[in-house]
C-alpha positions as CSV (number, residue, x, y, z in Angstrom):
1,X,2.5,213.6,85.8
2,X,2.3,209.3,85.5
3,X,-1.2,208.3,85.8
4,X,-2.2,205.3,87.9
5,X,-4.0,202.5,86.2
6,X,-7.2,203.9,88.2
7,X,-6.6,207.2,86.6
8,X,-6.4,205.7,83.2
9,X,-9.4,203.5,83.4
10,X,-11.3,206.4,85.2
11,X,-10.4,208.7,81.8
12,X,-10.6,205.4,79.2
13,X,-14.4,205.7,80.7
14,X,-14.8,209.7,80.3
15,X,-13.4,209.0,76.6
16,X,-15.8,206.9,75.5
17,X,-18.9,209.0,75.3
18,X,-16.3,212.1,73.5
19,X,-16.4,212.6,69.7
20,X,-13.1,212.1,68.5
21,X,-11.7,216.3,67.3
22,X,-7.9,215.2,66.4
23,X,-7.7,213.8,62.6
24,X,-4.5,212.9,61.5
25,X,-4.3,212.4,57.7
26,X,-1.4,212.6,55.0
27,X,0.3,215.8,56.5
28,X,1.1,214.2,59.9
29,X,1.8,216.2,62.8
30,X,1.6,219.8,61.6
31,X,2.4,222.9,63.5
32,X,-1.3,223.8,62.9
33,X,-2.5,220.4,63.6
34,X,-0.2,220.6,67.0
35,X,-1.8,223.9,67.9
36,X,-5.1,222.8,67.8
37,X,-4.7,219.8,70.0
38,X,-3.0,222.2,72.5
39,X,-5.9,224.5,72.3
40,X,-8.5,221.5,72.9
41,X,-6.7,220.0,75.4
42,X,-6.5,223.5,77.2
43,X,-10.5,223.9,77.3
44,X,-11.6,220.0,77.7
45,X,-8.6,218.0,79.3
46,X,-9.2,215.4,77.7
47,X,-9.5,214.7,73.5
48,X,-9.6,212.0,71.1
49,X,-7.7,211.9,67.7
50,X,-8.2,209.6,65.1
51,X,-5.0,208.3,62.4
52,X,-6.5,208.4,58.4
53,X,-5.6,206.0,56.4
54,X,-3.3,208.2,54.6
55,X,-1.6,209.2,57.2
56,X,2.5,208.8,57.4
57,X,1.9,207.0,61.6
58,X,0.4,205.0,62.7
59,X,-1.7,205.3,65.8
60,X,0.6,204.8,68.5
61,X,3.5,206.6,67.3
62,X,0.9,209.5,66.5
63,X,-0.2,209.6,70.3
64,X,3.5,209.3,71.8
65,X,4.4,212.0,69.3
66,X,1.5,214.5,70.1
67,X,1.8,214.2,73.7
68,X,5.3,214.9,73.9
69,X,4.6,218.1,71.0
70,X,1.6,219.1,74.1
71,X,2.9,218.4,77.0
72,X,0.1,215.4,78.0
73,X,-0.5,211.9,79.0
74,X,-1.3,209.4,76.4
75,X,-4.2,207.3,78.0
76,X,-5.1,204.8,75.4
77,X,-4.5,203.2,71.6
78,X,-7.3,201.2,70.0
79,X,-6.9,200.4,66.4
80,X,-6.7,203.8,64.6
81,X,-7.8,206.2,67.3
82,X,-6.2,207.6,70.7
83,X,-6.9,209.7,73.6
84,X,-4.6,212.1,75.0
85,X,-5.0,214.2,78.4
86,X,-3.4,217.0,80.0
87,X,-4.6,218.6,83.8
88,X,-4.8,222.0,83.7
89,X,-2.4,223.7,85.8
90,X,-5.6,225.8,87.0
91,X,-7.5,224.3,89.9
92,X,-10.1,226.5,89.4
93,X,-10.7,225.6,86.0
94,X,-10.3,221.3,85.9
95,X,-12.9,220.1,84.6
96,X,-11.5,216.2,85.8
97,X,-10.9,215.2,89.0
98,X,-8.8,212.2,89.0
99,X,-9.3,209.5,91.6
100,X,-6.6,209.4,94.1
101,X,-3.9,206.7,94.4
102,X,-4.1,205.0,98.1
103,X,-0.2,204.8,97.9
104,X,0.5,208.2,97.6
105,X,-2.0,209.2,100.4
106,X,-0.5,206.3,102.6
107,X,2.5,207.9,102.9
């Protein structure tokens, strides 16, 4: 799914008041650091990760990586943190509901 720059400013604004829950340090992208952004994303939609120091990536190679590894959308890179979000295939259970693109309605 490619997000529209509404979408992306409409989730860039639901970041902003989330703790960051992803660290990244001198291990990179483990299979245990993997499955624990898969879980988040699963129960919030939405997470924020943060790149140590330490850490063998940097930011935006971090995010590409992870949201390829979970199946998401990276939304956004500032400095040493990104967000990452992934609708859940469960209508029931979205806790986002993205605007709607005027384009795609239109047609």
């Amino acid at each position: 799914m490619e997000l529209t720059s509404k979408q992306r400013a409409q989730l860039r604004g639901i970041a902003n008041g989330i703790d960051t829950i992803i660290h990244i340090g001198k291990d990179g992208l483990s299979d245990n650091l993997i499955r624990q952004a898969n879980d988040a994303l699963e129960a919030r939609e939405i997470i924020k990760g943060k790149v140590l120091e330490n850490a063998p990536l940097t930011a935006r190679e971090a995010c590409g990586q992870l949201a390829v590894l979970t199946r998401s959308e990276g939304v956004q890179v500032i400095g040493t943190k990104f967000v990452l979000y992934r609708r859940h295939y469960d209508k029931s259970k979205r806790k986002i509901e993205l605007v709607k693109d005027r384009r795609q309605t239109a047609k």
